[in-house]
matplotlib code that plots the C-alpha trace (Angstrom):
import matplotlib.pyplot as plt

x = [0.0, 2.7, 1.7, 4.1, 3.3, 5.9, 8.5, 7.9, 11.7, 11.3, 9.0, 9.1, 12.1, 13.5, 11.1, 12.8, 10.0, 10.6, 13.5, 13.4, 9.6, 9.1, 6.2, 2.7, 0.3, -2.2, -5.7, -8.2, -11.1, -10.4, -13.9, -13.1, -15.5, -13.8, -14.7, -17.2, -18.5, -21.5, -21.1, -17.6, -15.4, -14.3, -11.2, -10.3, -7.0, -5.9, -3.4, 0.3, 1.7, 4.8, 1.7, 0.8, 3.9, 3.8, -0.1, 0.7, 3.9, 1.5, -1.5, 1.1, 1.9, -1.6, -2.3, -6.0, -5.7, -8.8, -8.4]
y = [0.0, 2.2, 3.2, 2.1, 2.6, 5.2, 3.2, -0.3, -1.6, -3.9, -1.4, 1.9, 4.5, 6.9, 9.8, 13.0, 14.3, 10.9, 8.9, 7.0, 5.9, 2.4, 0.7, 3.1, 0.4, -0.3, -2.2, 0.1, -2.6, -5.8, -8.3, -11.9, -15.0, -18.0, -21.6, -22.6, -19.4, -17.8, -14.1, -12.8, -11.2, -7.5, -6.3, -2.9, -1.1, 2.9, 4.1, 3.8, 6.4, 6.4, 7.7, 10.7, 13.0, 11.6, 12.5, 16.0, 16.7, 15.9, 18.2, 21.0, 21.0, 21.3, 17.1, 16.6, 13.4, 10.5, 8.5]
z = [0.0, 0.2, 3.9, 6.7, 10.3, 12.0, 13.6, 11.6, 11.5, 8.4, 5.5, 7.4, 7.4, 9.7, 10.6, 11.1, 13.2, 15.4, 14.6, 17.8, 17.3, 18.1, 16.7, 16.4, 16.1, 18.9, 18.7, 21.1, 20.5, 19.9, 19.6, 19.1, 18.6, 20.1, 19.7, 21.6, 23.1, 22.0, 22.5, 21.2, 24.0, 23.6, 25.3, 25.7, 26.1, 26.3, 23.8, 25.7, 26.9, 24.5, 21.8, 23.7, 22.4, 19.2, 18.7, 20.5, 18.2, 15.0, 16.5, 17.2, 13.5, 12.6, 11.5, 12.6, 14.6, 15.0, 17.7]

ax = plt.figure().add_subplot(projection="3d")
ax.plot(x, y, z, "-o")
ax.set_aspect("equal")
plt.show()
């Protein structure tokens, strides 16, 4: 796709906004049917912390962010 997530090591490249980023890719809902359950089971998890500056730096440079 041509889209890499900041701080993928293998297809992404050095950011010069955030060359130390470490992976950006978090699942905030995650609703899974397992085997022999009848209602699927949703977990929940808040962005980490190591996000928050990266969203900030982009919102102080004027990149609308959806969470």
């Amino acid at each position: 796709l041509g889209c890499p997530i900041l701080g993928d090591p293998l297809y992404g490249k050095k950011d010069q906004l955030f060359p130390d980023a470490t992976l950006m890719l978090h699942a905030r809902r995650l609703r899974i049917c397992l085997p022999g359950i009848e209602e699927a089971m949703l977990f929940k998890a808040p962005e980490p912390r190591r996000f928050h500056a990266v969203l900030a730096a982009l919102e102080k440079k004027g990149r609308r962010i959806q969470a």
